[in-house]
ZAROMI-631436 format. One record per residue (C-alpha): x, y, z; residue in three letters. Coordinates in steps of 0.02 Angstrom, whole numbers. Layout:
BEGIN
VEXTI / xx / yy / zz / res
VEXTI / X / Y / Z / ala
...
end
This chain:
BEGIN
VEXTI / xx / yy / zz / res
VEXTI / -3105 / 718 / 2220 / unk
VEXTI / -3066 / 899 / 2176 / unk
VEXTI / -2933 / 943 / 2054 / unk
VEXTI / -2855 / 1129 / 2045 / unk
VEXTI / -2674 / 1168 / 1932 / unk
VEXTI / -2565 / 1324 / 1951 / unk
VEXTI / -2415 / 1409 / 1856 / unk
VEXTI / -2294 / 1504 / 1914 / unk
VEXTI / -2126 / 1578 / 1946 / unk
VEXTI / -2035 / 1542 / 2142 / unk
VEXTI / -2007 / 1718 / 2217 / unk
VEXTI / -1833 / 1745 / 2226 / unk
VEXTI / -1762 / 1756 / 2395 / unk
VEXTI / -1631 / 1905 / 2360 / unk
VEXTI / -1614 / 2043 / 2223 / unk
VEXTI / -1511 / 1939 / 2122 / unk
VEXTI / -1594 / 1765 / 2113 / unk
VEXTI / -1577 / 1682 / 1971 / unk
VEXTI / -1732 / 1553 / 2001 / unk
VEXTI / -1744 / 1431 / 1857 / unk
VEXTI / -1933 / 1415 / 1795 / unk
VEXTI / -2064 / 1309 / 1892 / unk
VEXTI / -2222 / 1244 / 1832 / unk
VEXTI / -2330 / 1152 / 1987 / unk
VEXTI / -2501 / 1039 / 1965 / unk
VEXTI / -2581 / 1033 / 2145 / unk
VEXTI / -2687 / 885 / 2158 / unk
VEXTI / -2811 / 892 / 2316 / unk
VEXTI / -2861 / 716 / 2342 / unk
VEXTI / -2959 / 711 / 2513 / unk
VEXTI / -3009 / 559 / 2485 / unk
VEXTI / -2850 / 450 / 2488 / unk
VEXTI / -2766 / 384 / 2641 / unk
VEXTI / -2660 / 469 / 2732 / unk
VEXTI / -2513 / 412 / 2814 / unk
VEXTI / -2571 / 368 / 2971 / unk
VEXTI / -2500 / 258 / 3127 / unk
VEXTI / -2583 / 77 / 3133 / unk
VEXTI / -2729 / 59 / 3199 / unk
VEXTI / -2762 / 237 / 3216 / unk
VEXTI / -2939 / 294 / 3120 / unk
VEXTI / -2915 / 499 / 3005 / unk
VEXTI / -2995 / 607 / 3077 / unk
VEXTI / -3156 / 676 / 2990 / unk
VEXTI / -3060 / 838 / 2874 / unk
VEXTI / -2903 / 776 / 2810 / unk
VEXTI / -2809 / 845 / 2652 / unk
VEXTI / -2708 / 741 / 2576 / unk
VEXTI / -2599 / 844 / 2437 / unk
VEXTI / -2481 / 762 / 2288 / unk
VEXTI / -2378 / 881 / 2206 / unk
VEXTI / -2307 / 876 / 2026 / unk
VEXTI / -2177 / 1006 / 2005 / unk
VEXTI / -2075 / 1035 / 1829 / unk
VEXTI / -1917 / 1139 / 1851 / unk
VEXTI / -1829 / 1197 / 1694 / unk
VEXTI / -1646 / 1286 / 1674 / unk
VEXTI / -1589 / 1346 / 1506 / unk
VEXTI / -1771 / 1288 / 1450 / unk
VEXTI / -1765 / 1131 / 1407 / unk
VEXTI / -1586 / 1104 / 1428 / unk
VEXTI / -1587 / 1028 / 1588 / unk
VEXTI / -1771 / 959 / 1682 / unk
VEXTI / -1808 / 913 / 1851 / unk
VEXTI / -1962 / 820 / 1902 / unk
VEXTI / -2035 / 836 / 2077 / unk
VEXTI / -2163 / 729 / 2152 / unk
VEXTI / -2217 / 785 / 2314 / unk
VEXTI / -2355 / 712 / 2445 / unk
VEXTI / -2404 / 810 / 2587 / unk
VEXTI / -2516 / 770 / 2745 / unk
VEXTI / -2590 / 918 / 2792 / unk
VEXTI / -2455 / 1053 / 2776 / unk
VEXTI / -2321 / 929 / 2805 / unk
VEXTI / -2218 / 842 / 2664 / unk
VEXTI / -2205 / 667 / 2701 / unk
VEXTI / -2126 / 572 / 2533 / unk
VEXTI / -2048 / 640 / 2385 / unk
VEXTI / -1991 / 590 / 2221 / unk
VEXTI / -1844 / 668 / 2148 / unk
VEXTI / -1783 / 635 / 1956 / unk
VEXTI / -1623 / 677 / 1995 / unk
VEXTI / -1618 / 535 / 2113 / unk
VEXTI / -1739 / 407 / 2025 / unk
VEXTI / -1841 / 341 / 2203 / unk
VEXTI / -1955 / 389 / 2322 / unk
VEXTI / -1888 / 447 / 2482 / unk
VEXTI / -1978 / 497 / 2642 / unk
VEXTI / -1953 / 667 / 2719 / unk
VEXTI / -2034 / 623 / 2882 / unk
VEXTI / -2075 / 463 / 2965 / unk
VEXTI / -2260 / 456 / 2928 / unk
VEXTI / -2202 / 441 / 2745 / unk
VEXTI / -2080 / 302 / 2756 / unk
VEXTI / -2190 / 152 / 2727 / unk
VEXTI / -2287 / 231 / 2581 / unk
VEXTI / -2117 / 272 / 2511 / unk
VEXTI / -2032 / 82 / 2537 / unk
VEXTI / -2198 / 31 / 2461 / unk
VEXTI / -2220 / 129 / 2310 / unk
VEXTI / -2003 / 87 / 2285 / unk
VEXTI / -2059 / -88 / 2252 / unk
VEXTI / -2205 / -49 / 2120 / unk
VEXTI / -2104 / -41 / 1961 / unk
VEXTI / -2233 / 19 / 1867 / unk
VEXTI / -2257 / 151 / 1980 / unk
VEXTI / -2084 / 182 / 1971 / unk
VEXTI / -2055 / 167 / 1793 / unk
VEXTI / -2210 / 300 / 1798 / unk
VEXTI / -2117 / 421 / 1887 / unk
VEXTI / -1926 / 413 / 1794 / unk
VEXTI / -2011 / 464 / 1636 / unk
VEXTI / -2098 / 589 / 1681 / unk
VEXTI / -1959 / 713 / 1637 / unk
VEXTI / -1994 / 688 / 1460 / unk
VEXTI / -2156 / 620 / 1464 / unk
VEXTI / -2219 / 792 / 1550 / unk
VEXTI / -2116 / 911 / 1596 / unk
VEXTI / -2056 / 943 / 1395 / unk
VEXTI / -2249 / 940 / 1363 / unk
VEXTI / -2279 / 1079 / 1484 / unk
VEXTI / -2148 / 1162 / 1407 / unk
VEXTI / -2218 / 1179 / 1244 / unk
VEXTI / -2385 / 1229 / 1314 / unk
VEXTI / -2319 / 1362 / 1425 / unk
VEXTI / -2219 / 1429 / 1263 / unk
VEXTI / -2387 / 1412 / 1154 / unk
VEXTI / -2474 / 1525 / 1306 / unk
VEXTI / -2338 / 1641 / 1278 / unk
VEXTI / -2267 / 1635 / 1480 / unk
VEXTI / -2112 / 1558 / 1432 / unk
VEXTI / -2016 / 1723 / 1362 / unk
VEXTI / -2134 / 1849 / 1418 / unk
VEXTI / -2049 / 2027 / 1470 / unk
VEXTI / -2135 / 2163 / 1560 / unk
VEXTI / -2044 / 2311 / 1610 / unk
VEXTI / -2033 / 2368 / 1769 / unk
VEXTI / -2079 / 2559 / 1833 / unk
VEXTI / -1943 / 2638 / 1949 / unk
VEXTI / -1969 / 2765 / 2085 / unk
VEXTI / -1864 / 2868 / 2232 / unk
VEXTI / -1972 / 2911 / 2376 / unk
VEXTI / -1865 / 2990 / 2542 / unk
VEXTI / -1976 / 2936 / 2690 / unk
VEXTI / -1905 / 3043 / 2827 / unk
VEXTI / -1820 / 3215 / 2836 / unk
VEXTI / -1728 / 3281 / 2689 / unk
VEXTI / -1663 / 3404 / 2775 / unk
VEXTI / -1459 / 3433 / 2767 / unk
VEXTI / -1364 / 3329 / 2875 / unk
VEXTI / -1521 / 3240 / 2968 / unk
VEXTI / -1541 / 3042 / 2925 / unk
VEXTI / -1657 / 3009 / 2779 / unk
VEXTI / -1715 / 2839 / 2702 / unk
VEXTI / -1733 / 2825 / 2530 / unk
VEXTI / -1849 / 2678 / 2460 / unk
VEXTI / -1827 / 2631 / 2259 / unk
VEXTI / -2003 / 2571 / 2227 / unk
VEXTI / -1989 / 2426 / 2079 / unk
VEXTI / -2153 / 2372 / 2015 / unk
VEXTI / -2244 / 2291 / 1872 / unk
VEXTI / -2084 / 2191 / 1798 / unk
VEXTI / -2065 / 1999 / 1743 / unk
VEXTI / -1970 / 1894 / 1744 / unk
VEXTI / -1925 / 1891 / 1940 / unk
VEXTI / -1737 / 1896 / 1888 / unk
VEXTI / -1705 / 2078 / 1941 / unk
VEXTI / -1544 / 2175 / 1994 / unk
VEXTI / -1548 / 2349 / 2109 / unk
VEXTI / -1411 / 2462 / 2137 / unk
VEXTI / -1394 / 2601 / 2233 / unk
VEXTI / -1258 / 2739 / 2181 / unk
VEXTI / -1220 / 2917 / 2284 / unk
VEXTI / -1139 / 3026 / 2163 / unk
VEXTI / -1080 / 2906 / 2038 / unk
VEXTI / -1029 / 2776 / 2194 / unk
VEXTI / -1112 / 2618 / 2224 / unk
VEXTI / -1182 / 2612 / 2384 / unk
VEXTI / -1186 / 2448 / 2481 / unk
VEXTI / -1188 / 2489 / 2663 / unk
VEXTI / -1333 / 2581 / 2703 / unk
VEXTI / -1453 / 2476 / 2572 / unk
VEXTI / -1569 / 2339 / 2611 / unk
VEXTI / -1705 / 2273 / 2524 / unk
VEXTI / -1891 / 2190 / 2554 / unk
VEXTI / -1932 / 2013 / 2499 / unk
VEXTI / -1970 / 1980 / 2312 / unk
VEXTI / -2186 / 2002 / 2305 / unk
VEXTI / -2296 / 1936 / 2171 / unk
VEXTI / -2434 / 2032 / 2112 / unk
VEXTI / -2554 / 1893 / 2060 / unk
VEXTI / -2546 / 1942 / 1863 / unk
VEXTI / -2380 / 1856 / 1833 / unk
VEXTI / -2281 / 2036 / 1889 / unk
VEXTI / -2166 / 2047 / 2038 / unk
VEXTI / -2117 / 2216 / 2142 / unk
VEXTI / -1978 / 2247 / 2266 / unk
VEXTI / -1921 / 2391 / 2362 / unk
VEXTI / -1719 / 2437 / 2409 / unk
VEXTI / -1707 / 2560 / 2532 / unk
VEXTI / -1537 / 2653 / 2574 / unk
VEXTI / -1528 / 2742 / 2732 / unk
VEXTI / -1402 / 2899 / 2710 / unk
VEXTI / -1359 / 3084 / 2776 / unk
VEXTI / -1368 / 3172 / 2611 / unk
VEXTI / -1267 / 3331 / 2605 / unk
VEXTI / -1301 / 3491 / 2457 / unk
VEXTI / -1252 / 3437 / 2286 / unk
VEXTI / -1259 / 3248 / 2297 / unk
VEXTI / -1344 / 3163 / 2184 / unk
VEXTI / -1427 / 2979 / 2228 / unk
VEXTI / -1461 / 2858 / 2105 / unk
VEXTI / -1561 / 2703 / 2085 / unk
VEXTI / -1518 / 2568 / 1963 / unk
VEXTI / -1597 / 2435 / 1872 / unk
VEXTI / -1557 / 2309 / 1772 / unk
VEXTI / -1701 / 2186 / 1682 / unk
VEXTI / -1714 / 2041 / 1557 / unk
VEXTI / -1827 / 2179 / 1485 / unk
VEXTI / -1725 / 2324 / 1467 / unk
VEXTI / -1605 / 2354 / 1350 / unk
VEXTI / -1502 / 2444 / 1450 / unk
VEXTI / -1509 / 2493 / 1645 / unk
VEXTI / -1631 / 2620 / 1690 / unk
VEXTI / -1580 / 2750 / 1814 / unk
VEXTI / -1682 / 2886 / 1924 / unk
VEXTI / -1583 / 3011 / 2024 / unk
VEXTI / -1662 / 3096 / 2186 / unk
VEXTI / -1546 / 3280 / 2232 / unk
VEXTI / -1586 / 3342 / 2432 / unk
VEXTI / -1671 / 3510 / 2431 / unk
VEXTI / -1544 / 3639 / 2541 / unk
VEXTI / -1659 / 3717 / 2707 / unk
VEXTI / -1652 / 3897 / 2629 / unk
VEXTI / -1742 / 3804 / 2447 / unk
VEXTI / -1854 / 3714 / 2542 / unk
VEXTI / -1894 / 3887 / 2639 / unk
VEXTI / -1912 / 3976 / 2487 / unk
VEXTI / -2014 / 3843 / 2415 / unk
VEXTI / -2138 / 3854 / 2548 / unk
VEXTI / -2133 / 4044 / 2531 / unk
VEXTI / -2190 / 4014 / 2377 / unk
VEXTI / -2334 / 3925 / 2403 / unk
VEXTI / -2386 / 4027 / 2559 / unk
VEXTI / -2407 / 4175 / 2430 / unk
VEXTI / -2480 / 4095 / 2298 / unk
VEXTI / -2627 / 4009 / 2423 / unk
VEXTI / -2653 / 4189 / 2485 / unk
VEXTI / -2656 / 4256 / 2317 / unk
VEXTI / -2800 / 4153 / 2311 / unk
VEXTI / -2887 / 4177 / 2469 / unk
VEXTI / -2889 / 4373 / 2419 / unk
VEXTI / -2941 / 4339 / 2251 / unk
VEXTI / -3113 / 4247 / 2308 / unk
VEXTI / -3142 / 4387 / 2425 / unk
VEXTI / -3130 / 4512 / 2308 / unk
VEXTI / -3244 / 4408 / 2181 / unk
VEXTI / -3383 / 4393 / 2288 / unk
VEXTI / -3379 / 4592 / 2352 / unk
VEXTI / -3390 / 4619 / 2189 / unk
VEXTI / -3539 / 4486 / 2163 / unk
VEXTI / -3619 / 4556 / 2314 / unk
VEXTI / -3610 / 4725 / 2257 / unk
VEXTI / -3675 / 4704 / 2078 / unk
VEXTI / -3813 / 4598 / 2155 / unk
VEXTI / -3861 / 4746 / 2287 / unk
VEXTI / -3886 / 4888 / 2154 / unk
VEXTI / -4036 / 4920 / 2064 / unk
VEXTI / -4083 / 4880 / 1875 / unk
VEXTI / -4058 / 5027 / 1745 / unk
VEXTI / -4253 / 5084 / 1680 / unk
VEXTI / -4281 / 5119 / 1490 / unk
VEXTI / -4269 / 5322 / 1432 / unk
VEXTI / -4447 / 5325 / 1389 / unk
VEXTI / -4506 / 5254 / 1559 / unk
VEXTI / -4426 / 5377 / 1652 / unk
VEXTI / -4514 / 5539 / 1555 / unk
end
């Protein structure tokens, strides 16, 4: 029987979740019986998963304990505090469910685990310093297509490195939120407890607008904001002028260094006076 426990917080399904904290154990018990029709023998790899879940809002302020068993990938009975039984979410988990309903130690078990547990895991998870942590998160405009003048462009707002998940992203087009045009990607965990995001606004941007990208964080003090300006056609020919001369600057520059190399190498050493006499 293998044990394994993990920590964590739920990604967030939208910019503005508000997902209250989670802590999960994961017991892998392949050796238990699964929930099987009668008379029918497990096959030879079966998983058999119980899951203790500890869901806290306004930390300890209100608790939720989850119990859930799972055959395979499939959840077949779960115990909810909030509802003080077992219930089966498919029909394979029905008669474990009636069962373990009768068992009022089992029971009894269960009901207290709110305090029993979850305020326990609580305290350790505020001793490890999770519970409260703030990491800031870095901000950054890329356009992904054309920036010319009046031809489509997508901006992306890269959000990175930040926890908690909690998060908030605004576009704004000269001072204007922007709503139509904006979409963002799922919620992503890094692995080291930090979440990214991107919000992308598709826009025509026209000279002199300014486009900003907003966020707001449990870690912030106040909203940070980078601004992205599109370049005009005659600046961005300029600008390319610009670096046209300066990479031929250089291209003439190491020619005329090694002429003058080969030149210095080609003529002859200067003799002493009293040699030449």
């Amino acid at each position: 029987m293998g044990a394994a426990a993990a920590g964590g917080i739920p990604g967030a399904g939208s910019r503005w979740a508000r997902a209250p904290l989670l802590v999960t154990l994961l017991l892998l018990l392949p050796g238990l019986r699964p929930p099987l029709a009668h008379g029918a023998e497990p096959p030879e790899h079966f998983i058999y998963q119980t899951k203790f879940q500890c869901l806290y809002t306004n930390g300890t302020g209100q608790m939720r304990f989850l119990c859930r068993c799972y055959w395979g990938r499939q959840e077949t009975v779960r115990f909810d505090s909030d509802r003080g039984l077992f219930e089966p979410v498919t029909e394979l988990g029905r008669p474990d469910a009636e069962s373990w309903n009768r068992q009022t130690e089992i029971l009894q078990d269960r009901r207290t685990a709110v305090e029993r547990w979850c305020r326990y895991e609580y305290r350790v998870q505020e001793t490890a310093r999770i519970v409260g942590r703030s990491v800031g998160p870095r901000v950054k405009i890329s356009p992904t297509q054309s920036d010319s003048l009046h031809h489509p462009t997508l901006l992306v707002c890269s959000v990175t490195g930040f926890y908690p998940s909690e998060i908030e992203i605004k576009w704004f087009r000269n001072g204007q939120e922007e709503t139509a045009g904006a979409v963002s990607t799922e919620l992503l965990q890094n692995g080291d407890w930090t979440f990214q995001i991107l919000v992308m606004l598709e826009t025509a941007p026209r000279r002199g607008d300014v486009y900003t990208c907003q966020v707001e964080h449990a870690s912030l003090g106040s909203p940070v904001t980078v601004q992205w300006e599109p370049q005009s056609d005659s600046a961005r020919s300029k600008m390319l002028t610009g670096i046209g001369g300066f990479v031929l600057g250089l291209i003439f520059l190491a020619l005329g260094l090694l002429v003058y190399l080969k030149n210095k190498k080609g003529r002859p050493a200067p003799q002493p006076a009293g040699l030449l006499s």
